[in-house]
N, C-alpha and C positions, 0 to 999 in steps of 0.2 A: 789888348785888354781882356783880362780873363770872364766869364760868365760871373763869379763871384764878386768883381767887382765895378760892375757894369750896372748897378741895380740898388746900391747905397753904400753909404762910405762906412760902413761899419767890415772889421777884416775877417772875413768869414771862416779863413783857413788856420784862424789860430782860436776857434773856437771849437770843445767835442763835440762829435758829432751829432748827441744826445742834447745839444742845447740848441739846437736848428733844423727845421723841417725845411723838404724843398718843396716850395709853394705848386707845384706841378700834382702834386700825391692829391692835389683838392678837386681838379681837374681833368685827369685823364681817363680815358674810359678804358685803358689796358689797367688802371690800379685802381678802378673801381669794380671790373669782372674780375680780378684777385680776391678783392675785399667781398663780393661774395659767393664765391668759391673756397676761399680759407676760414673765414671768419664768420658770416650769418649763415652757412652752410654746415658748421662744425660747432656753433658752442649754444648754449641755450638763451634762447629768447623770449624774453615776457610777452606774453599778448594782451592780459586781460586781468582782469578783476575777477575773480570766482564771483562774486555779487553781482556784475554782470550777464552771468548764465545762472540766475538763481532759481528758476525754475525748470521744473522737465520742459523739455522740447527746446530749451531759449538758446538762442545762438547768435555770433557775432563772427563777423569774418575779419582777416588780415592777411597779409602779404609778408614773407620770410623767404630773404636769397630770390625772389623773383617767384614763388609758388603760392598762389591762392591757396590758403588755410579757411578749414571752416571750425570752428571750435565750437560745440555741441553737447548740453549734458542731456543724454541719453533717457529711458524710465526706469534705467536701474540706478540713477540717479549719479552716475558716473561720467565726466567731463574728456570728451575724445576730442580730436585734433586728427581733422580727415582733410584730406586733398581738394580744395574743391574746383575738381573737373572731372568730367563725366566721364566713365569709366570706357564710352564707346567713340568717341571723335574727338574728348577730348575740350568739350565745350564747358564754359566758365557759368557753373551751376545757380550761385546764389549770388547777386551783386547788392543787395541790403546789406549795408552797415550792421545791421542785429534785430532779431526780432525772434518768433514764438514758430515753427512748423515741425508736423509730425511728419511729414517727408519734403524729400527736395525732388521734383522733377525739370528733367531737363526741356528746354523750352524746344531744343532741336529736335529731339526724335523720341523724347516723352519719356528715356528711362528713369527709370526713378525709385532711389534712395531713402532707407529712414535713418531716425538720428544715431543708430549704432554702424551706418555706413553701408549695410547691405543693400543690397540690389534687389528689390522688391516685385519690381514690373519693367518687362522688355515686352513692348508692343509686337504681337508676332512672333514669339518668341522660340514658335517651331521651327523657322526658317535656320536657324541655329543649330538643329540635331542634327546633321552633316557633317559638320567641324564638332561635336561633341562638346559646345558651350553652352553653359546655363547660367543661372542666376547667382548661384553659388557661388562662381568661379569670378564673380562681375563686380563685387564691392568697391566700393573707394577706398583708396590707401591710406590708411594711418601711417600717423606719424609721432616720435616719443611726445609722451606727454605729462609733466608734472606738477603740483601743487605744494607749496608752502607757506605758508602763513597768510592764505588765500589769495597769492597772486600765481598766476596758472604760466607757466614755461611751456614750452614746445624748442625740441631739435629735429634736424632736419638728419640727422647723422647716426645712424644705428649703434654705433660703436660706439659711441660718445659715453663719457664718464657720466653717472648719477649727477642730478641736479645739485643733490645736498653735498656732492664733492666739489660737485664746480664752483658754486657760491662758497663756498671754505669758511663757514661762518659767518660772513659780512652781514646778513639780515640780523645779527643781536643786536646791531647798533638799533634796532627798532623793538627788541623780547617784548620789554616796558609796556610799549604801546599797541603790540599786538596783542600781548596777553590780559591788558586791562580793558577792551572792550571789541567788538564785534565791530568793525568798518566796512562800509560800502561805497561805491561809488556814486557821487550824487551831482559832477558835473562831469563832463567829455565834449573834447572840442576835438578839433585838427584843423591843421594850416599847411599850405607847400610855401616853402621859403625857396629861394634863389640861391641856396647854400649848401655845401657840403656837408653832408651830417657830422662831421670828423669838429666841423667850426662848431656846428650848435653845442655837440658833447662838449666840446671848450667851456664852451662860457657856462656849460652845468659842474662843469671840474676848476677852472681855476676861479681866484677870489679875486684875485686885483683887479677886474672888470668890473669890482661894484663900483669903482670911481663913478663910471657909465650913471647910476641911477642916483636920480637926488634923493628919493626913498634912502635908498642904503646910507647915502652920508648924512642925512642929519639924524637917523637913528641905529641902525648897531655900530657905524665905524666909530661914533663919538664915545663909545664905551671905552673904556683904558684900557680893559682887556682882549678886546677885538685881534689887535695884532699879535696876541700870543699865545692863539692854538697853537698847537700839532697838527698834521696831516699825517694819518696812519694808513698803511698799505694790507690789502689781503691778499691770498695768493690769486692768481689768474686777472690780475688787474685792474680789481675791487678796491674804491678808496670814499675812505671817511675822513671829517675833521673835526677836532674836538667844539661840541654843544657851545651855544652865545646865548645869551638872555636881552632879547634887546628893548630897545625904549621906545616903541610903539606911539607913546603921549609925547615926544619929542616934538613930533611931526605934525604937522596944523592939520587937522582934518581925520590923523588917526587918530586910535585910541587904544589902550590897554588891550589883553586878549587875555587877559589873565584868568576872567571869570567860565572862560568856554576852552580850556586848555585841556588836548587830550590826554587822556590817563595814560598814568607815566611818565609827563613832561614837567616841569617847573614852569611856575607862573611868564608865561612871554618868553618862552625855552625856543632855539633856533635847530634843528639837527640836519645834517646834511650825508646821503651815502649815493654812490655811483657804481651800477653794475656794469664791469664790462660786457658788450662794447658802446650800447646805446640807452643805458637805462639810469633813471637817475630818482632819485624819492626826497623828496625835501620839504621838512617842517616847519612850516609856522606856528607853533603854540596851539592855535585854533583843527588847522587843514593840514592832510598830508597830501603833496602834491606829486604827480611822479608823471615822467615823459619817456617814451619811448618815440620809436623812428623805424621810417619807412626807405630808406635811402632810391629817389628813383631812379637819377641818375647823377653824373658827375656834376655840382652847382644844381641840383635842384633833388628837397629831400622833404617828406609828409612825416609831420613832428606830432603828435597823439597827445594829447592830454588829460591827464585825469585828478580831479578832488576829490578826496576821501572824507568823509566824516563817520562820526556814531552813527550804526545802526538802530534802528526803532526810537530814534531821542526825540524831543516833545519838538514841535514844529518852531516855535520859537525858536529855538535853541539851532535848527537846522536853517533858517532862515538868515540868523547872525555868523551862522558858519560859510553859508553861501558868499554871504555879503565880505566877511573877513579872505574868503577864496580869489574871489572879482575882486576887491583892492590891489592887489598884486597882480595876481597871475590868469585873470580872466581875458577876453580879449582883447578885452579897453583898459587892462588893469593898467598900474603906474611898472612896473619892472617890466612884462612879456613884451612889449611892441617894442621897447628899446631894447634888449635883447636880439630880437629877430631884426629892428633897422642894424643894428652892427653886423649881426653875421655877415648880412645882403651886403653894406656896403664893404666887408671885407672878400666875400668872394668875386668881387667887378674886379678886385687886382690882381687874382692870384695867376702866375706866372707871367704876368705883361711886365707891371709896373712894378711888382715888387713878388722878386727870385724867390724871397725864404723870409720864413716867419721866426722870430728867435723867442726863444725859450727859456732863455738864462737864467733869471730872476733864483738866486741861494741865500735862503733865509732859515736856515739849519729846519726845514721841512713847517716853520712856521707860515701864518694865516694865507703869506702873500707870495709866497714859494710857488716856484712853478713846477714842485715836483710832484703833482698832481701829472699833469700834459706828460710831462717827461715819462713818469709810469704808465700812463696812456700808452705811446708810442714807444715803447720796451714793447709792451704786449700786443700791440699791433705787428710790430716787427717781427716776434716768435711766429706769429698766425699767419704771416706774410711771408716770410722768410727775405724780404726786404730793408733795406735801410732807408728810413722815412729822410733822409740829411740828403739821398742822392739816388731814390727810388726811379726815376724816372729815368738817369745816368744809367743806372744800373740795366733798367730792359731796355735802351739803347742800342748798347754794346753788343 
């Protein structure tokens, strides 16, 4: 009995390639140090919120490809993206989530850094005119760093293409709403799930998972139009689907959002975009939501959350947008915790109980098409130079 059909009775070998992953790519740790070696080491990665570092000195750190990042806007009021470890042994400088410092000193042997990354003070620092090293020569490494439409990128990869090439566009799916008011971040969570981030991206890309949520059914699937988006592709593995206006008051307990709708949206307007590889922005009329990822190891991944509203709006008004935020997607909301149990209990089977996950679903690139995942894993597989159907087959050999 072959591997393929050992593991369900559906015939795997008369399926393309492109319509089946092999459930091993979720799990092994030789295609997880690929994935970041090829991929979060090579393309650009969201970290933050410019409104997050809205002040001189304010900083937040993160993790990219395995490399503590300190992200810092400086008192020329310019937003770096430094290394952060110590330029002398090597020690993990700042472990705060984010906060306000006009320098970073090391806890192990006290050198110490301001927020344009230089190296300011080396204890003793004559013992060093020997080997002719000084201060100068001693900053923390930058790393690329860019901003548009106030969400701040960082690559790990010198070479690497311009931001605004790599994104090819995909942020107009949001012009509207960036250019009708000023947003900032006004909640931030994180959670590690039991899951390979490759799953979480899933369920931020395809749509036939809303079965998953009662939310979703009794309010946008019942709309007649629900099933007849599009799903439009940009280059480098960027995907959108056409806008939903959904029914809010359907739902016992919700209500309209029509009245706190951000500029540029239609009353109860749904918008949905996904930046390769981990990033994902998603509107509800009121809140724009967006997730990024920590990937930390193979089945287990630190998922980042953030709510946007208007900047400077009356407290009221930021109060109902909170509250419209937590219905959904806060911790207790009604969609994230069912989300995250599906991932979890889909990563307990990968490669045991069940070989490969299928993909197939062709519905001429409408609502419930799986050509979302599918474009996914095209651009995984460029980054990879991998076939995700027999990745695992494949470093075998």
């Amino acid at each position: 009995m072959s591997n393929r059909t050992a593991y369900s009775n559906i015939f795997w070998d008369r399926l393309p390639k492109t319509h089946y992953v092999d459930n091993n790519i979720f799990c092994s740790q030789e295609i997880f140090d690929i994935e970041q070696q090829t991929i979060f080491s090579k393309v650009w990665k969201f970290v933050c919120c410019e409104s997050e570092v809205a002040q001189i000195n304010d900083f937040r750190t993160t993790t990219v490809a395995g490399i503590p990042l300190l992200i810092v806007r400086g008192p020329d009021l310019t937003i770096r993206a430094l290394v952060n470890s110590c330029s002398h042994r090597g020690v993990k400088l700042v472990e705060e989530t984010a906060g306000n410092a006009r320098k970073f000193e090391c806890l192990f042997h006290r050198w110490t850094y301001d927020a344009h990354g230089k190296c300011i003070d080396i204890p003793r620092e004559e013992a060093y005119e020997c080997v002719k090293i000084d201060k100068a020569q001693c900053g923390l490494k930058q790393v690329r760093c860019e901003i548009m439409r106030g969400l701040v990128f960082v690559n790990l990869d010198d070479n690497a293409s311009p931001l605004e090439e790599y994104l090819a566009g995909c942020l107009s799916v949001f012009d509207d709403v960036f250019d009708g008011a000023d947003l900032e971040v006004f909640h931030f969570h994180e959670q590690i799930l039991n899951t390979d981030w490759k799953h979480w991206q899933e369920t931020n890309m395809e749509l036939y998972h809303e079965f998953l949520h009662v939310l979703n059914r009794k309010t946008s699937m019942i709309d007649p139009g629900y099933f007849e988006r599009k799903w439009h592709a940009f280059p480098n593995g960027h995907m959108t689907v056409d806008p939903l206006v959904i029914q809010y008051e359907k739902m016992q307990g919700s209500v309209s959002r029509e009245d706190f709708t951000l500029p540029g949206l239609k009353p109860n307007e749904f918008r949905l975009l996904d930046i390769f590889p981990d990033v994902m922005l998603n509107c509800r009329a009121s809140v724009l939501r967006i997730d990024t990822q920590i990937p930390l190891a193979p089945g287990k991944t630190l998922i980042q959350f953030r709510g946007l509203g208007v900047k400077g709006e009356p407290e009221e008004m930021r109060r109902r947008r909170i509250r419209d935020h937590a219905e959904f997607w806060g911790p207790f909301g009604r969609n994230l915790p069912e989300d995250g149990l599906a991932a979890e209990r889909q990563t307990e089977t990968m490669g045991k109980a069940s070989k490969y996950s299928l993909m197939a679903r062709e519905e001429n690139r409408l609502t419930q098409d799986d050509f979302p995942i599918r474009e996914f894993y095209r651009e995984w597989e460029r980054h990879t130079g991998l076939c995700a159907a027999s990745a695992v087959e494949e470093k075998q050999e």
